[in-house]
N, C-alpha and C positions, 0 to 999 in steps of 0.2 A: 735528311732532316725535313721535318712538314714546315711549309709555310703555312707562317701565323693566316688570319684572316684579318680582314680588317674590321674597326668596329664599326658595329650599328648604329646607324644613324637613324631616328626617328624624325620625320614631318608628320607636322600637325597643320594643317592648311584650313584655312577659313576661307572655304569657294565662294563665299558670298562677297569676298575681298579681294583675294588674291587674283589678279587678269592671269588669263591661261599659258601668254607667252612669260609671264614672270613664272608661275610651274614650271614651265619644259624649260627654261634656262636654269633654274634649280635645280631638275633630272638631272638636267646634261652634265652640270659642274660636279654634281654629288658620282654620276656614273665614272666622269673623267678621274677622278681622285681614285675611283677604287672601291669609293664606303657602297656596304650591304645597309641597301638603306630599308625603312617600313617607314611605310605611308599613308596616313590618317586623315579621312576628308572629314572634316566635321561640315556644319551648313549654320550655325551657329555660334559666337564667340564663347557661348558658358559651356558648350561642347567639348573646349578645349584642358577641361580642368580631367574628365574621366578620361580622354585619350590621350591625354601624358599620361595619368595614372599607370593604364594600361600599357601605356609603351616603357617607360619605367619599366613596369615590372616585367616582361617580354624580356628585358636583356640591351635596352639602350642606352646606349653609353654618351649619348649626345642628346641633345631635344632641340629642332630648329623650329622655332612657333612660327608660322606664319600668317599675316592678318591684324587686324587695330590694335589697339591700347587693350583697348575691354579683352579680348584675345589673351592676348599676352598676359594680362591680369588671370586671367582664369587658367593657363599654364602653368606660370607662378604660382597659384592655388597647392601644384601639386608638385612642382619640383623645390618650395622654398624648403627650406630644413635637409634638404639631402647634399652632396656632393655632384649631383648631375649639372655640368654646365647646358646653360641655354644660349641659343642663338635665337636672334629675331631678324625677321623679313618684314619688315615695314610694308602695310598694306590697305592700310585706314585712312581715317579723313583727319587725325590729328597726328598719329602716333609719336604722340608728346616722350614716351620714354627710349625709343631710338635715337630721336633727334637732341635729346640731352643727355646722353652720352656719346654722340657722336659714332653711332653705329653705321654702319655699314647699308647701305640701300639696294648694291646688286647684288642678283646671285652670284656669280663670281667672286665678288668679294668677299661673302657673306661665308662662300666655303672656302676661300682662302684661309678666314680665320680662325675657321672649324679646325682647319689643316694644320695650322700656326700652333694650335693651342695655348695661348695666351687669354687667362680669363682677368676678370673682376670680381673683386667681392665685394656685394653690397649686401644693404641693409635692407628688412620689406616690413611691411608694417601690419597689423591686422585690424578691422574693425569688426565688432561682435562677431570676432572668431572667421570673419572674411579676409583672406589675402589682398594686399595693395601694393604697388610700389611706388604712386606718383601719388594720387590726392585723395580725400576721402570727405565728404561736404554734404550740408543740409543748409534750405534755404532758398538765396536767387538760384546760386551752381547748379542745384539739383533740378530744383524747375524750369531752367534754362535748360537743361542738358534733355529732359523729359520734351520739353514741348519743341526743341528741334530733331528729336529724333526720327520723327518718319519722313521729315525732309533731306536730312543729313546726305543721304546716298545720293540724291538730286541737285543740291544745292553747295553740298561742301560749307566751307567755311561759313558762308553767308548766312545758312541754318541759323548757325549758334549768333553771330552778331544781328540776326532778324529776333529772334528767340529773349537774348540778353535786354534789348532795347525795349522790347515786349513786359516783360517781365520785371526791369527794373521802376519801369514806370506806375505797373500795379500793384508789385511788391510790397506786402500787409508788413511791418513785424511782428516778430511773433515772441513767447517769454522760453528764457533760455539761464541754466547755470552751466557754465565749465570751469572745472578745475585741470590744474597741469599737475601731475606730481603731488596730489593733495593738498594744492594749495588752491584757493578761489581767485582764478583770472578773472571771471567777468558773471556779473548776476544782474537780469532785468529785459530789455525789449533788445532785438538783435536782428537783422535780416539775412543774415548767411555767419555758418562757422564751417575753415576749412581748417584740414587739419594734412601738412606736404612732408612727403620725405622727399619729392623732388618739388623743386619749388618754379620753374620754366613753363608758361605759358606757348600757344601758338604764336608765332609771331615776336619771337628772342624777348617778350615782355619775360621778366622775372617778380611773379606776386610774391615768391619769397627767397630772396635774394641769398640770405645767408644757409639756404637747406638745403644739406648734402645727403646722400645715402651712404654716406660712408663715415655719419658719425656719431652714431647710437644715440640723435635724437629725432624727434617728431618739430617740426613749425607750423603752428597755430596762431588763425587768424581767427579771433570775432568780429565781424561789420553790422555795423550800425548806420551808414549808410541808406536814406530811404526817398526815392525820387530821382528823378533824370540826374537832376543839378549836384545833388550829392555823391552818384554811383558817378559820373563825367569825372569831379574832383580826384576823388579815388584814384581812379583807374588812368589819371594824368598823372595823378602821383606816382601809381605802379612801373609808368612808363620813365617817370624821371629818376625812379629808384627811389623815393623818398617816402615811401607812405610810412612807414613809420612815425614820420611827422604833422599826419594828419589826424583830424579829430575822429575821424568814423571809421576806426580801427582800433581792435585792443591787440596785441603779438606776445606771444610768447613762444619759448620754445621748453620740450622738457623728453620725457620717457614714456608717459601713461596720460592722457587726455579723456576725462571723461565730463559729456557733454550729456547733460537732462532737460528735455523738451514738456513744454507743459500739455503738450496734445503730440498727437501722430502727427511724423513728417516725412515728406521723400527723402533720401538719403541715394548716395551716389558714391562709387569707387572707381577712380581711372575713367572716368567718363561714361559709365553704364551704371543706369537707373536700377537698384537693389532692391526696393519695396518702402514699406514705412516704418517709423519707429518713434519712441520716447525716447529708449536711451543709447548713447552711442559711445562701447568704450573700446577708443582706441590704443593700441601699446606698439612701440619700434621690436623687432627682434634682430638685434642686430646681425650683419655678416652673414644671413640666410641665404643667400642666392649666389649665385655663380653665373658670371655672364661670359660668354665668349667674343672676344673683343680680338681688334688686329693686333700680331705682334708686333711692336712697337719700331721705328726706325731702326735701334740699335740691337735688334734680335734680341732683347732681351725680356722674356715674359715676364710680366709680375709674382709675385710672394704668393705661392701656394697654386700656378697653374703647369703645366708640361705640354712640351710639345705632344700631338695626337697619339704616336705610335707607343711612344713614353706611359702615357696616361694608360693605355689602353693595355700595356704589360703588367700595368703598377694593381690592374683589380678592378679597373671599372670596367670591366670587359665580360660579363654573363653572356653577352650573347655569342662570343668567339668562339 
């Protein structure tokens, strides 16, 4: 009788992120398992949206992104809507969507759970036709996220709270409608609209407390907010978990968010600067994504994943 093969494993590596000994401790663990893996160096995070494409289609039966937010974002681009689970390698300066989920940060670990097969299904979100899975914002966020970005690599954190303080204090408002679900949340002057399916900030702050990815909505904030003393307020509230009880926020949550600017504005997904626009229509799709997550204490995987070798007999296996 032939021995099966094992399946394909696909990395998508962000060199510009990923340090070299977290690679070779990734080799190592992927060589120790077994998996025939393919190997994608992109040198760019929007890289990562055609070499998962590619690796998809090649016959991988895995996809391990590894590298920041924006990365994984643009991974997601190309595996949301299919059955391929993803694994992420945390590798960036925030990477807000490992860290709230509670993903795994070593290599070892990370193919442990490859190995495990026990996934996640979550929800991702689009904006004009762009994949998300954390936030999606115009406003302070975007110009905040724009003018720390060539610091970011240098500075880390400090970037963006150099950046925010910058920007909060200059912060013009600008004129703004959104509706949730055809309904008019908010019409008039506004200084940021965000719109989370994951709602966790750096720093265990949660700006949107009640937003899961696992429940076929979107949570929208408009701020109103404009000046040091106003954005401080805020973002003490954010921290005590009350802003909903402040004045310079409107919240909603719903399915379809669409947000019209009276001029061009930067706009941002997962912490990467997109371009400009007038209009921003976001919509949840739910249960899109597949994550590869630890099997859980009591061995038991969640509703709808298998262990590897299971999965890999059951047909997602092209490349064996």
């Amino acid at each position: 009788m032939s021995k099966h093969r094992r399946p394909i494993v696909a990395v998508v590596a962000n060199d510009q992120k990923l340090p070299s000994s977290t690679a070779n401790a990734l080799r190592g663990a992927l060589d120790e398992h077994g998996y025939q893996v393919a190997w994608h160096t992109i040198h760019k995070g929007s890289a990562a949206t055609k070499a998962t494409a590619a690796a998809v289609a090649a016959g991988a039966s895995r996809v391990i992104v590894a590298g920041g937010d924006g990365t994984v974002r643009a991974a997601i681009q190309a595996v949301a809507g299919t059955d391929i689970p993803l694994a992420v390698v945390p590798a960036g300066t925030a990477n807000l969507f490992a860290t709230a989920l509670h993903l795994p940060s070593e290599p070892e670990a990370i193919v442990a759970a490859v190995q495990g097969g026990a996934t996640r299904r979550l929800d991702t979100a689009r904006c004009n036709d762009l994949a998300f899975a954390i936030m999606a914002g115009t406003g302070l966020d975007a110009a905040m996220i724009d003018a720390a970005d060539d610091a970011k690599e240098r500075l880390g954190t400090v970037a963006y709270v150099r950046a925010g303080w910058r920007e909060a204090r200059q912060r013009e408002p600008f004129e703004v409608s959104v509706t949730v679900d055809g309904n008019l949340l908010f019409e008039g002057n506004a200084t940021c609209v965000l719109t989370a399916n994951i709602g966790s900030l750096k720093g265990g702050v949660d700006a949107f407390p009640a937003a899961s990815p696992e429940d076929g909505l979107l949570d929208v904030a408009v701020v109103t907010a404009a000046g040091l003393r106003a954005w401080g307020s805020l973002m003490l509230s954010a921290v005590r978990g009350t802003q909903a009880d402040s004045d310079h926020v409107h919240l909603a949550r719903g399915a379809r968010i669409k947000v019209k600017l009276a001029d061009r504005h930067r706009f941002e997904l997962d912490g990467g600067m997109k371009g400009r626009a007038r209009r921003l229509d976001v919509r949840v799709v739910p249960a899109s994504l597949s994550v590869v997550v630890p099997v859980p204490a009591d061995d038991s995987a969640e509703v709808g994943s298998a262990p590897a070798d299971t999965a890999a007999a059951a047909g997602g296996t092209a490349g064996d």
